[in-house]
Each structure stands twice: as structure tokens, then as C-alpha cells.
C-alpha positions in Angstrom: 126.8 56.2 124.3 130.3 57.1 124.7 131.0 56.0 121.0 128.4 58.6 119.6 129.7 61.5 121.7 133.2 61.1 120.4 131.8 60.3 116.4 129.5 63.9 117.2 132.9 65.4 118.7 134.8 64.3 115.3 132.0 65.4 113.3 132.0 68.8 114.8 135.5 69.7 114.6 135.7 68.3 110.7 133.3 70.9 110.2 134.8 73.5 112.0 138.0 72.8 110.5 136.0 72.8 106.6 134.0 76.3 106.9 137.7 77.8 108.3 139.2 76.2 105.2 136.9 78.0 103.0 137.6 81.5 104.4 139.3 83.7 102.1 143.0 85.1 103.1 142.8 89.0 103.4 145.1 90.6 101.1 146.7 94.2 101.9 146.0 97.3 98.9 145.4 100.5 98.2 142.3 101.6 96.5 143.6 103.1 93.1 140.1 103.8 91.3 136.5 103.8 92.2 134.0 103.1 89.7 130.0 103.8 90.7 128.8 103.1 87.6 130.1 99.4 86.8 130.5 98.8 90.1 134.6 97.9 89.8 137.5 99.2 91.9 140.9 99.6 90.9 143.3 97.9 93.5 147.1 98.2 94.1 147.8 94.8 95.5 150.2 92.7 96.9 150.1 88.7 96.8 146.3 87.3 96.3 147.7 84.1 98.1 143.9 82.2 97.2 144.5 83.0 93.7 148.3 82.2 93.1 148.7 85.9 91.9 151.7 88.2 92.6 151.3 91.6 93.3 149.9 93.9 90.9 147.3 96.6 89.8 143.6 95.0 88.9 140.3 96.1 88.4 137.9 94.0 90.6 134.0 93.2 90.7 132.1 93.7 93.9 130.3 91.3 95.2 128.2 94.1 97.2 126.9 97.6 95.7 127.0 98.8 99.1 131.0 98.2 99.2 131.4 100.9 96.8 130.7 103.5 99.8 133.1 102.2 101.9 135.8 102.8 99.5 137.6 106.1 97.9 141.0 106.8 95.7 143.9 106.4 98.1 142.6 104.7 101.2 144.4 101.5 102.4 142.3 98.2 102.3 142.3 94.8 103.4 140.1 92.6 101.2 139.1 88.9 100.4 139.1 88.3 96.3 137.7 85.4 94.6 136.6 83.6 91.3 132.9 84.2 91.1 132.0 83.1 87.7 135.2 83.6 86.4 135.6 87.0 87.4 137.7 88.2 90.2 135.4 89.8 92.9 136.2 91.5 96.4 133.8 89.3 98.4 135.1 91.3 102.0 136.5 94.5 103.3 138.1 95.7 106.4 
């Protein structure tokens, strides 16, 4: 008995330490351009540490229409980029 609580203990914590693994870094910019229509944003950014990009400017894919009302020219950002289908896409905002 004592053998399966510690394998469900190890099993836990591998998982735990997997899903945390997969969460994106946040990344500090300032929103340059808002685009309604395609849905993009214009970002001043610094290091996308995921992505092994330096700081630049770069238009980005939502991964949410609704994110395009939380953002305007000028405001200050953190956001999670990724590599959906080979685009890069601002998957979370805070």
C-alpha cells in the first residue's frame, strides 16, 4: 500500500511539474497598433524568452477576438506569445 501512495505521490508531482513547464513566460511591451479588422496588434517588446527572440517591434495574431478590447495604442502589456501554426500569437494578457 505504501508502495502505491508514494508511485501516486511521484505521479502527481511529475505532472504538476509538466503543465508548469508548458506555461508560457510573460513578456513586458507596449501596445504600438491595434488592428480590429485582422485581428493583429502591433507590439514593442522586449526578450520573447519562449521564442529565442530579442527585443523588437512585431505584429502578432490573437488567439482571442475578445483580447482586442482589452488593448489600445500606448498601454503597457504583459503577454504570453507563441507558435500557433507557425504564426506568432498572444495566447495571454495581463
Amino acid at each position: 500500500m505504501k508502495t502505491i501512495k508514494l508511485a501516486a505521490t511521484a505521479l502527481m508531482l511529475a505532472v504538476g511539474f509538466a503543465a508548469s513547464s508548458m506555461a508560457g513566460t510573460f513578456t513586458k511591451g507596449t501596445v504600438k497598433k491595434v488592428d480590429p479588422r485582422s485581428g493583429k496588434v502591433t507590439i514593442i517588446h522586449e526578450e520573447l524568452v519562449d521564442l529565442d527572440m530579442p527585443a523588437m517591434t512585431m505584429v502578432f495574431r490573437l488567439a482571442e477576438k475578445d483580447m482586442l478590447d482589452q488593448l489600445e495604442a500606448g498601454q503597457e502589456i504583459e503577454f504570453v506569445a507563441e507558435r500557433i501554426k507557425g504564426r506568432l500569437t498572444v495566447t495571454e494578457l495581463r
